[in-house]
Backbone as ProteinMPNN parsed JSONL, in Angstrom:
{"seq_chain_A": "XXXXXXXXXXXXXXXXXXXXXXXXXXXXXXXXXXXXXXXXXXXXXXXXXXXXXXXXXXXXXXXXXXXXXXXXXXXXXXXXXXXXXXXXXXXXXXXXXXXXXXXXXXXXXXXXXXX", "coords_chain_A": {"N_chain_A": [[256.479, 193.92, 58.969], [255.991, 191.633, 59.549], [256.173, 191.548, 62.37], [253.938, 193.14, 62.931], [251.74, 191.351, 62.684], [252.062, 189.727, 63.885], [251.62, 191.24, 66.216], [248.971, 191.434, 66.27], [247.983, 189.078, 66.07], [248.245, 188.34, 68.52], [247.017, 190.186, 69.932], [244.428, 189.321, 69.734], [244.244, 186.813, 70.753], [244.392, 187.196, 73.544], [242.436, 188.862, 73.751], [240.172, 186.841, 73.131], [240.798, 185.298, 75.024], [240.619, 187.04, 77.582], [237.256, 187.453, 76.957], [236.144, 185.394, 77.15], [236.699, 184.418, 79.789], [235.853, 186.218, 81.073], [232.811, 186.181, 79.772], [232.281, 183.634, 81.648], [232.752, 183.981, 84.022], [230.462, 185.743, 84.49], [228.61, 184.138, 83.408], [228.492, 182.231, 85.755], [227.656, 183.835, 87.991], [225.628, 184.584, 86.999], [223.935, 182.443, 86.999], [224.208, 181.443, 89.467], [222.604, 183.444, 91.069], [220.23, 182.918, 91.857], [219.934, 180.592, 93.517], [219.873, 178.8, 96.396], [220.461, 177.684, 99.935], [219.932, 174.932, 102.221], [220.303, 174.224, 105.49], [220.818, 171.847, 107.519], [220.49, 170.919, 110.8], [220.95, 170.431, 114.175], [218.099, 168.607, 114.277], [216.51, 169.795, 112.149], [215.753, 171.817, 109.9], [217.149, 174.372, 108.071], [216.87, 177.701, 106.233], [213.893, 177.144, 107.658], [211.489, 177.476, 105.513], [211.681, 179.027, 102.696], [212.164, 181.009, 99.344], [212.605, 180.81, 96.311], [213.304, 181.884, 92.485], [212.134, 180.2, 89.86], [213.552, 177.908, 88.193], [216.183, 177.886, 89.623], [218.178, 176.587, 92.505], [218.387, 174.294, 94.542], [220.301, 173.514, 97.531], [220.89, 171.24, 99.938], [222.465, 170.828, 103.348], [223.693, 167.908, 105.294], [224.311, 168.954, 108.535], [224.279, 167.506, 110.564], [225.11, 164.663, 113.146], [223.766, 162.441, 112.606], [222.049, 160.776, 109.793], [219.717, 162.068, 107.274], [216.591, 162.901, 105.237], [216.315, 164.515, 102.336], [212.665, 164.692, 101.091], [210.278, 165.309, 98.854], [206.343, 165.988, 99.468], [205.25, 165.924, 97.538], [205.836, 164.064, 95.722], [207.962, 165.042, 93.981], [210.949, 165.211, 94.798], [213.6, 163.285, 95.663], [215.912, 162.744, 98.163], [218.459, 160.605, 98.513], [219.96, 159.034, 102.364], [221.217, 161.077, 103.697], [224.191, 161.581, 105.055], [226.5, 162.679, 107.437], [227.707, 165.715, 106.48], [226.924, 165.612, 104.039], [225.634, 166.611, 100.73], [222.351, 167.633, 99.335], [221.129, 168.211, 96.004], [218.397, 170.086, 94.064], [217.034, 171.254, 90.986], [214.402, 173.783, 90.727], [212.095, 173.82, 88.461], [209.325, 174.627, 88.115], [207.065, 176.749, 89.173], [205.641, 177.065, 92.409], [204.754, 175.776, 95.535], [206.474, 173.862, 97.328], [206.244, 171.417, 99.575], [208.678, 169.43, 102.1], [210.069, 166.982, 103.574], [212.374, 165.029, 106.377], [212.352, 162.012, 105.792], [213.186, 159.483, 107.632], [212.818, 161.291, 109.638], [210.012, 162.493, 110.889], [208.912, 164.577, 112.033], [210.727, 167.103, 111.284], [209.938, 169.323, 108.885], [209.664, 171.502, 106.018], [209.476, 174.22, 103.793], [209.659, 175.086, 100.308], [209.183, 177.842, 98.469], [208.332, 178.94, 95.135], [208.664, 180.666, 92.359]], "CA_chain_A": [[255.132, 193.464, 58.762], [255.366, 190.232, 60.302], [255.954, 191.623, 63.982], [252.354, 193.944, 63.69], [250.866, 190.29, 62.413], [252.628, 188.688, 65.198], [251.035, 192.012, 67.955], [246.992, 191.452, 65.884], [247.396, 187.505, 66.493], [248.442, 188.417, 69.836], [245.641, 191.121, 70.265], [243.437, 188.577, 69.256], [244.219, 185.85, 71.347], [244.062, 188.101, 74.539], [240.867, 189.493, 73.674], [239.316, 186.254, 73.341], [241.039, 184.978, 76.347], [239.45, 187.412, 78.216], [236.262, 187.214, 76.963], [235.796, 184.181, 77.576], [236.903, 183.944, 81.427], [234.145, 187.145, 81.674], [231.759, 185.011, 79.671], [232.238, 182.156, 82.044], [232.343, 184.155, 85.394], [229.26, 186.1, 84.309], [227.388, 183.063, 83.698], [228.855, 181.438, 87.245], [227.328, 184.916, 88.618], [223.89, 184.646, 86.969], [223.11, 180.752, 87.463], [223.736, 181.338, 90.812], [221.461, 184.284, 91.475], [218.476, 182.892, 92.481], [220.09, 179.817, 94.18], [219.717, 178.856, 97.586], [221.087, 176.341, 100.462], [219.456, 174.915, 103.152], [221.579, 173.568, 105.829], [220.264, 170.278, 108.23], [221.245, 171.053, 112.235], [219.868, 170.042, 115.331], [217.542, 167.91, 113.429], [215.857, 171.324, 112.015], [215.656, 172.651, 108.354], [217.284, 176.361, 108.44], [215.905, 178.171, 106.925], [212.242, 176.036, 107.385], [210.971, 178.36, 104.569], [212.577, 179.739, 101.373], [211.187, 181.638, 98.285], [213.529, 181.165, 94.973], [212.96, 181.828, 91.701], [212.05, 179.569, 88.733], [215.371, 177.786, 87.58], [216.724, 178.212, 90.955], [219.082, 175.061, 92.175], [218.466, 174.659, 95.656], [221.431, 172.504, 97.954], [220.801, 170.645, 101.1], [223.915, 169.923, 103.278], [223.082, 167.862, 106.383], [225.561, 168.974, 109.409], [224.088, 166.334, 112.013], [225.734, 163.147, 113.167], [222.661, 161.347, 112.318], [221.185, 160.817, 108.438], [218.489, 162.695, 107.089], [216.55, 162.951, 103.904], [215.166, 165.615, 101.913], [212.048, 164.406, 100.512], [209.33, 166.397, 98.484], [205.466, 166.01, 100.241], [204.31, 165.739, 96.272], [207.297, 163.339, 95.109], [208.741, 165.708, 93.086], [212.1, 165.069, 94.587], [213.63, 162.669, 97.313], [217.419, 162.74, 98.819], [218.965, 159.096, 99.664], [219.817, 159.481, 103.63], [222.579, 162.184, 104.137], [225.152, 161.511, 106.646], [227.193, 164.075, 107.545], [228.302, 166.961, 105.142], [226.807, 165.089, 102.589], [225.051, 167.43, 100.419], [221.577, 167.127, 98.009], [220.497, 169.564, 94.883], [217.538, 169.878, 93.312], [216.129, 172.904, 90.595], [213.258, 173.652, 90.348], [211.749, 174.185, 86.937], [208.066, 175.039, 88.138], [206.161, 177.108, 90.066], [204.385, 176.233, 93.633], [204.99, 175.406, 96.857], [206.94, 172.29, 97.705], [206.701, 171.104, 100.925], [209.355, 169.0, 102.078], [210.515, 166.389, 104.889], [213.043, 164.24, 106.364], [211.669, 160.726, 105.933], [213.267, 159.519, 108.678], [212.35, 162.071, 111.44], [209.072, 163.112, 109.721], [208.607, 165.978, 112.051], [211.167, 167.574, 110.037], [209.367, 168.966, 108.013], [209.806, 172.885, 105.604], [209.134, 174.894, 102.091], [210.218, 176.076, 99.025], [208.287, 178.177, 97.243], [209.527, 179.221, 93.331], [207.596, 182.147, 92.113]], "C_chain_A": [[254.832, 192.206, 59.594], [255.332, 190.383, 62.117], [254.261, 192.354, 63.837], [251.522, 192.725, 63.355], [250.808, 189.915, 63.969], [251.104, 189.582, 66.746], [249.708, 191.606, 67.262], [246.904, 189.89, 66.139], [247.596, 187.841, 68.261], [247.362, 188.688, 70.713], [244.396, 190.074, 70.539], [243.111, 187.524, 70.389], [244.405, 186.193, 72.979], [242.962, 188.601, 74.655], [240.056, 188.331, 73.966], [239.188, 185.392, 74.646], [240.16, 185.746, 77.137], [237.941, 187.413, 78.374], [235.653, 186.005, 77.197], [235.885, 183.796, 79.239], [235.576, 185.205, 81.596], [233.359, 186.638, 81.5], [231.444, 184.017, 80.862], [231.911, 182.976, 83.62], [230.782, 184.848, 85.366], [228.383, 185.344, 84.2], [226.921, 182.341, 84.802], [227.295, 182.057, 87.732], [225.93, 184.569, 88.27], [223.252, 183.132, 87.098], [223.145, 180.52, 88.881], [223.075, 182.384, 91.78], [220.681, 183.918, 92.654], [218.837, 181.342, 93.427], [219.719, 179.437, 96.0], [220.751, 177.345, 98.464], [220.328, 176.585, 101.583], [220.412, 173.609, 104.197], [220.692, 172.899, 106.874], [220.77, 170.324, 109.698], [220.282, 170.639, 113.244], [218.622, 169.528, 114.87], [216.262, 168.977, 113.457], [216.384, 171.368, 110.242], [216.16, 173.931, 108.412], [217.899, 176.532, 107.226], [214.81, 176.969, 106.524], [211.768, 176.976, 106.194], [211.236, 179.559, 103.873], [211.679, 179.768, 100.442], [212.902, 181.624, 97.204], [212.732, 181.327, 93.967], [212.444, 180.864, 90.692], [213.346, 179.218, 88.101], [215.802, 177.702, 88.446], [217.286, 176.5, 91.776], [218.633, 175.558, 94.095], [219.213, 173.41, 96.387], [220.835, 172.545, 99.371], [221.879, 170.235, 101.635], [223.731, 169.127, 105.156], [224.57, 168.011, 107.911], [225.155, 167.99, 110.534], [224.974, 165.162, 111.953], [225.037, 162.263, 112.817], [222.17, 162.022, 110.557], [220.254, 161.178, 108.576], [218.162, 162.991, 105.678], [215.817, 163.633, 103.494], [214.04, 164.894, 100.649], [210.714, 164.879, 100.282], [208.272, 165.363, 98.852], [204.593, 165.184, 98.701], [205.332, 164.529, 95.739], [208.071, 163.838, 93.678], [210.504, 165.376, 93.315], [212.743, 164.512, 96.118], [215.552, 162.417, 97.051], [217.692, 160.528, 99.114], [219.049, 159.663, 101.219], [221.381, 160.273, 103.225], [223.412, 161.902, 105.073], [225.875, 162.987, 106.835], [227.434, 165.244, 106.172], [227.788, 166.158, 104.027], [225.454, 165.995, 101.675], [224.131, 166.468, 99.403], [221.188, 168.137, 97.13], [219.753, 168.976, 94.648], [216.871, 171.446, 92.588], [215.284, 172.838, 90.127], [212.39, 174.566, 89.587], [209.989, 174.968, 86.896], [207.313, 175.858, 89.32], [205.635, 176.554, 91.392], [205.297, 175.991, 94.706], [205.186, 174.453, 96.955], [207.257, 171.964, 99.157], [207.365, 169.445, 101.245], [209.178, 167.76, 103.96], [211.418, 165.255, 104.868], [211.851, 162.531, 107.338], [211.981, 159.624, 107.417], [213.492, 160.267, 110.395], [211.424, 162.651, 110.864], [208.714, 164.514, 110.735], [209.642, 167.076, 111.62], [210.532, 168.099, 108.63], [209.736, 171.288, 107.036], [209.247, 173.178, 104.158], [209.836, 175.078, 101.73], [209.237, 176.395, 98.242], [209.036, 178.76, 96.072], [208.235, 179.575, 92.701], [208.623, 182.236, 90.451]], "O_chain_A": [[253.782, 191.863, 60.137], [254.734, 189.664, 62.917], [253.435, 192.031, 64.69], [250.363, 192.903, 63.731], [249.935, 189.846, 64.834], [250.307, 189.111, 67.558], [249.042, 191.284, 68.246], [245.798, 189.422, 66.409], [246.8, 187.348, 69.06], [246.875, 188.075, 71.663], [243.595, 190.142, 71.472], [241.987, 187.373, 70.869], [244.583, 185.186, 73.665], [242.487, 188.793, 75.774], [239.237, 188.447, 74.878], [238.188, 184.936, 75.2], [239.047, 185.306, 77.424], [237.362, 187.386, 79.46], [234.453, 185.915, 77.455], [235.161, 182.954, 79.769], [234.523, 184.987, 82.196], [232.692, 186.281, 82.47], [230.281, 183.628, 80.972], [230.948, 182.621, 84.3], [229.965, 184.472, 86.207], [227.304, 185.577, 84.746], [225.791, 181.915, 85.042], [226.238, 181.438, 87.862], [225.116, 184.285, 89.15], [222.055, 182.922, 87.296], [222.437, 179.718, 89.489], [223.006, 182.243, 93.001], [220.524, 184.33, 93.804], [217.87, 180.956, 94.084], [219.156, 180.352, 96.602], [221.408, 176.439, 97.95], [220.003, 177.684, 102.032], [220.951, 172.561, 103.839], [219.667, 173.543, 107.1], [221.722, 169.553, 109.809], [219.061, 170.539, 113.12], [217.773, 170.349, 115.218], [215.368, 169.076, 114.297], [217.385, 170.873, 109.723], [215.375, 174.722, 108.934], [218.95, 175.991, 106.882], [214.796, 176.193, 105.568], [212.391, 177.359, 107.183], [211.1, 180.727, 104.238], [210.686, 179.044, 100.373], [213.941, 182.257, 97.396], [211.54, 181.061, 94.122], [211.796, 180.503, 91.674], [214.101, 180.036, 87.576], [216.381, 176.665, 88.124], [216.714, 175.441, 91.516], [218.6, 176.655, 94.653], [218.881, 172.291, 95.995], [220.387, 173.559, 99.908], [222.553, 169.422, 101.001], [223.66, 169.886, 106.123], [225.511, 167.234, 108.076], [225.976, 167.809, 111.434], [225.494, 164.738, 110.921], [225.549, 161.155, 112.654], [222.01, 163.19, 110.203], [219.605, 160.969, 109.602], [219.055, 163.29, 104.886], [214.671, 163.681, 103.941], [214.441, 164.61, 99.521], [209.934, 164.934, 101.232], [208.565, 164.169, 98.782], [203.739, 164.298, 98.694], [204.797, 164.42, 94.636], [208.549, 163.227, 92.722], [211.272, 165.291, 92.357], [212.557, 164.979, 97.242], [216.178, 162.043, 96.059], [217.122, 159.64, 99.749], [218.347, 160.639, 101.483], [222.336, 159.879, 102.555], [222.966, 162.157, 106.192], [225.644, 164.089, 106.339], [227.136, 165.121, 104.984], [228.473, 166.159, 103.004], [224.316, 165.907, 102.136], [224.42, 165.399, 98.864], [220.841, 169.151, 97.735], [219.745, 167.748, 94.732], [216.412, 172.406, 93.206], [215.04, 172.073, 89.194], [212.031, 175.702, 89.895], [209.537, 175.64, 85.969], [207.081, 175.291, 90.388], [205.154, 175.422, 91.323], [206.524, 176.04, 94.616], [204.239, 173.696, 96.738], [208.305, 172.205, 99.756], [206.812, 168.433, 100.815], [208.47, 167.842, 104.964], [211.507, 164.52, 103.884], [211.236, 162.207, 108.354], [211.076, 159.116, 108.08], [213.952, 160.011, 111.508], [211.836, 163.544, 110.123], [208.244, 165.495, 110.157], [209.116, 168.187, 111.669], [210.584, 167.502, 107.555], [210.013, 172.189, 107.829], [208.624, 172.336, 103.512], [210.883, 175.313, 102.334], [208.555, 175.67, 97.518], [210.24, 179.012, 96.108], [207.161, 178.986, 92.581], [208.41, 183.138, 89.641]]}, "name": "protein", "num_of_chains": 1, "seq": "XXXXXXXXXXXXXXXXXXXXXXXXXXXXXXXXXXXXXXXXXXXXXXXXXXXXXXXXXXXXXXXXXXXXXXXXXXXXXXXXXXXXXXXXXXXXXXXXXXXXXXXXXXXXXXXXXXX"}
């Protein structure tokens, strides 16, 4: 009796193991759906104009040798300066068209829309 205890605590603690690492990658999987990244080169936005969802996390990572800052047109949301690989997030919770630019090179300039 005490070994089929021993295999149902076992059972048990395998089952929830698993469920739990599925839980967790399934959630990875759906929070990053609708995500996006926009990457900073040749002092350029690519892509200049992205469509995410609602909820949707969107990452800035600037690859230039020179700083650059992502900063929303409405001031919904502004970057310090970026140096290299230095990445910025921001998600965005509402609707509309956000147009964007780097404050210091203002013709830099792109969207996000979030539908």
């Amino acid at each position: 009796m005490r070994f089929s205890a021993l295999n149902r605590r076992l059972a048990a603690i395998t089952f929830a193991t698993f469920a739990t690492v599925g839980l967790a990658a399934a959630g990875a999987a759906f929070a990053a759906a609708g995500d996006a990244s926009v990457m900073i080169q040749n002092f350029d936005f690519h892509p200049m104009a992205i469509s995410v969802p609602v909820g949707a996390k969107v990452t800035w990572k600037n690859l230039d040798g020179e700083p650059h800052t992502v900063t929303s047109v409405d001031g919904s949301f502004r970057s310090n300066a970026l140096d290299q690989d230095d990445t910025f997030s921001f998600r965005f919770t509402k609707p509309g068209v956000y147009k964007y630019l780097c404050t210091i090179h203002p013709r830099m300039m792109a969207t996000v829309t979030v539908k």
